[in-house]
C-alpha positions in Angstrom: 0.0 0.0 0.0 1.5 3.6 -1.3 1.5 6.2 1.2 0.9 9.1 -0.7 0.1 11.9 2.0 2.3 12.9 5.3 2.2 10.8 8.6 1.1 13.3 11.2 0.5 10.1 13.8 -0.6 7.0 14.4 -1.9 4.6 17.2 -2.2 1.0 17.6 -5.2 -0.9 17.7 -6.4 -2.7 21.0 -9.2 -5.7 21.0 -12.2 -4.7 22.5 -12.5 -5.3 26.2 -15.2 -7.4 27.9 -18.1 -6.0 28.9 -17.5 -6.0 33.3 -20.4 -7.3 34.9 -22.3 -4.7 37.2 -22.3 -6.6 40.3 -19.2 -7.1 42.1 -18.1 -11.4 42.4 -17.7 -12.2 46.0 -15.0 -13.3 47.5 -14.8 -17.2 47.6 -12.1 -19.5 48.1 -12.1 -22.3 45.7 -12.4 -26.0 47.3 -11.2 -28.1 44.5 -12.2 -31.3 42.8 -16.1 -31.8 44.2 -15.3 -29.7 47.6 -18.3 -26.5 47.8 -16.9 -22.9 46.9 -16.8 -20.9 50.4 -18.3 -17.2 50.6 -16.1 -15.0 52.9 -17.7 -12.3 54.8 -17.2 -9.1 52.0 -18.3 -5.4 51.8 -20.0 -5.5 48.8 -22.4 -9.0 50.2 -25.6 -7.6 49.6 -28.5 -7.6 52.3 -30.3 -10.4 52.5 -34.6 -9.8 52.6 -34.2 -11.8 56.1 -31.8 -11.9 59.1 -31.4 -13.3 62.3 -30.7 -11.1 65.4 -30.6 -10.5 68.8 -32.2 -7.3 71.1 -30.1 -6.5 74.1 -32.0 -3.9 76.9 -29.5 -1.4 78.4 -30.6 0.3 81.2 -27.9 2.4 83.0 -28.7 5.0 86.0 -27.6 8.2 83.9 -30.7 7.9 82.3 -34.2 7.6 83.0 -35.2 5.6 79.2 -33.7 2.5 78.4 -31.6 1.6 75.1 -32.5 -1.2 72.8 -29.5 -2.5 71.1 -30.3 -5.2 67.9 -27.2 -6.6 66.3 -28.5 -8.6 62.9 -26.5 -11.4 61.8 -26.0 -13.0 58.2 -25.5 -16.7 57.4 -22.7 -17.9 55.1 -22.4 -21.0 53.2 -25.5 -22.1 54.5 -26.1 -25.4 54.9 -23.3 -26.6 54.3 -19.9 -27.6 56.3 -18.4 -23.7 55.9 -21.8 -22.4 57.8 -20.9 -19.4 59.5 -22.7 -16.5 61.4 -21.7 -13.4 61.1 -22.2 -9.8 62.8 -23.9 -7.3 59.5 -25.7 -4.4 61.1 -26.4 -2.7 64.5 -29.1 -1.0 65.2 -29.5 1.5 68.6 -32.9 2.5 70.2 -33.8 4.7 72.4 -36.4 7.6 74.0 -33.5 9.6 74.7 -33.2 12.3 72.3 -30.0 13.5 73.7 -27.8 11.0 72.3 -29.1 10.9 69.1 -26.3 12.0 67.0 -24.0 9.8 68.4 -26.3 7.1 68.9 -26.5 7.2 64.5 -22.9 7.6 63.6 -22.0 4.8 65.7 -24.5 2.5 64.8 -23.3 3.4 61.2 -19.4 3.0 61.8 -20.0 -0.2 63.5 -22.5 -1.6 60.7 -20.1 -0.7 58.0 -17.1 -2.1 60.2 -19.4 -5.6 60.3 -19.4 -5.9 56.3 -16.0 -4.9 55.7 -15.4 -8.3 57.1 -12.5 -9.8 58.7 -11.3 -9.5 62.4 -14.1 -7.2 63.8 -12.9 -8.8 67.4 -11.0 -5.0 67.8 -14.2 -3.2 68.4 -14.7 -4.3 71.9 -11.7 -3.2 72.9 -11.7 0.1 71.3 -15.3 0.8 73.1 -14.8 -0.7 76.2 -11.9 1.5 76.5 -14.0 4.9 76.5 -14.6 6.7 79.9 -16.9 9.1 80.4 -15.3 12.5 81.9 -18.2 12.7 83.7 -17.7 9.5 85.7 -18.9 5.9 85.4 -21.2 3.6 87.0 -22.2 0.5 88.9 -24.1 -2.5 87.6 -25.9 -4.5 89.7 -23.9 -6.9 91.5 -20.6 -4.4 91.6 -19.4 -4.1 88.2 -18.1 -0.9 87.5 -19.0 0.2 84.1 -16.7 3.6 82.7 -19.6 5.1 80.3 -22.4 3.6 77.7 -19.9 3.2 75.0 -18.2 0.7 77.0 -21.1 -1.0 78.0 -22.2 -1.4 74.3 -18.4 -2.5 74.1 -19.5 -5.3 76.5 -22.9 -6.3 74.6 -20.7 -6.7 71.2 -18.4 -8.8 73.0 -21.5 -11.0 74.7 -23.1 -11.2 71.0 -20.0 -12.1 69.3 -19.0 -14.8 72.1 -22.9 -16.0 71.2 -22.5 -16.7 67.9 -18.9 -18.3 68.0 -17.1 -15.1 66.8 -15.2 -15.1 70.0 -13.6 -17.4 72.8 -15.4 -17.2 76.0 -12.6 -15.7 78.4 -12.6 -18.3 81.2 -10.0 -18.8 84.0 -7.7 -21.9 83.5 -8.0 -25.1 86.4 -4.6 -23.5 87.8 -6.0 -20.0 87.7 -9.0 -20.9 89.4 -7.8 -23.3 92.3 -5.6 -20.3 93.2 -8.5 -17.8 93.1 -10.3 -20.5 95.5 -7.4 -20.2 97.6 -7.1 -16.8 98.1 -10.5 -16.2 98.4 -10.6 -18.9 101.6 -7.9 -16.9 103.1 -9.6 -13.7 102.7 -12.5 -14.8 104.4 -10.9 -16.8 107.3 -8.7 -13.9 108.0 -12.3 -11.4 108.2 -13.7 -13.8 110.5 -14.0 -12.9 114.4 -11.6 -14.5 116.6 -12.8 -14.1 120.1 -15.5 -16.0 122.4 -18.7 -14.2 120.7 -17.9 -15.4 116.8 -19.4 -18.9 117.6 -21.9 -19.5 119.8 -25.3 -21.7 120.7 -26.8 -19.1 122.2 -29.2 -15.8 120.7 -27.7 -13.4 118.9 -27.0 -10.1 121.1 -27.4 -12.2 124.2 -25.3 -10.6 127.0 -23.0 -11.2 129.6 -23.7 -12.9 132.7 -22.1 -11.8 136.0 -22.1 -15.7 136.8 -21.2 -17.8 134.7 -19.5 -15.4 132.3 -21.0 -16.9 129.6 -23.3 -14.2 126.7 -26.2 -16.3 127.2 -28.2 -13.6 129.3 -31.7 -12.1 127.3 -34.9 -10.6 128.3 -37.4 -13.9 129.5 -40.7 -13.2 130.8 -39.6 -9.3 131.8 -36.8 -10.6 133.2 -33.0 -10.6 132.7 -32.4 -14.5 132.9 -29.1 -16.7 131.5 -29.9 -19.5 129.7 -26.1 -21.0 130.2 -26.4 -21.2 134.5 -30.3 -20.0 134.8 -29.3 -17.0 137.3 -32.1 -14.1 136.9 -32.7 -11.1 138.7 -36.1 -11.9 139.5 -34.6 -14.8 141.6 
């Protein structure tokens, strides 16, 4: 082929690219030979119609309404050997009005935190570690508790812990015979040593001039022992 005007440039010709599908593959890990494909937990898994939660009540004595926290789970590889259960949304309710905004943005970091997937295990530590510079408070049964954040901390730990996510933090054999120990000593050092910390008589019984035993109450208007019998009505 003559060329018969001036080469001002050129460009190569590409092959036409295949057309990308719209929706994002998920992430699976290939089994081989007849083994199942297995879905990984992934931020673009879209919402199922149905999911399977659980409503924890949080009432704390800062405030006079109580908080509804719902954490919504999603199965993967159901029915099959890979089933897992795994945190997707969080959802925070309450009649308080003042902790509204906060109350949304965290229920939003946390949900998106859920469907990034991977170790979401961090989260508990990172809430249970907020105080409040107000000051805490204290459960029933004597558990300090440093703000709300942290208890939430606590209820994403208990769900997680539910659902297999986490190990249940339980004290070894060795830890807790030593615990036992300790605790025994504790309590036999508290008790009362002298001649009143055991005895067969009434409690608050005193003294008698007699016998010198605290066996002495009030009988029939009377002062009268029950160790020796001496009264003062003779």
């Amino acid at each position: 082929m003559k060329i018969e005007k001036k080469i001002v440039g050129y460009a190569v010709k590409q092959p036409v690219p295949e057309e990308k599908n719209e929706r994002p593959e998920l992430r699976r890990e290939g089994g081989g030979g007849n083994r199942a494909e297995v879905i990984r937990m992934h931020e673009k898994l879209e919402r199922p119609e149905v999911l399977i939660g659980s409503t924890y009540k949080v009432k704390t004595p800062v405030s006079d309404h109580a908080m509804y926290v719902t954490i919504n789970d999603i199965i993967l590889n159901e029915g099959t050997e890979h089933e897992k259960r795994r945190p997707f949304e969080i959802f925070i309710n309450s009649k308080n009005l003042d902790h509204y905004q906060w109350i949304v943005a965290l229920t939003r970091i946390i949900s998106a935190v859920f469907r990034k997937g991977g170790d979401v295990a961090f989260l508990v530590d990172e809430l249970k570690a907020v105080f409040d510079p107000r000051g805490g408070y204290w459960q029933p049964g004597g558990k300090y508790m440093p703000s709300i954040i942290a208890e939430l901390g606590y209820i994403v730990e208990k769900h997680l812990i539910a659902i297999g996510l986490l190990s249940n933090p339980e004290l070894d054999e060795g830890q807790q015979k030593l615990i036992a120990e300790k605790r025994a000593e504790f309590e036999e050092s508290r008790k009362q040593q002298d001649a009143f910390s055991s005895s067969e008589f009434p409690e608050g019984a005193q003294l008698c001039k007699k016998c010198n035993t605290a066996a002495v109450i009030m009988m029939d208007g009377c002062m009268t022992c029950l160790s020796c019998g001496d009264s003062k009505c003779g």
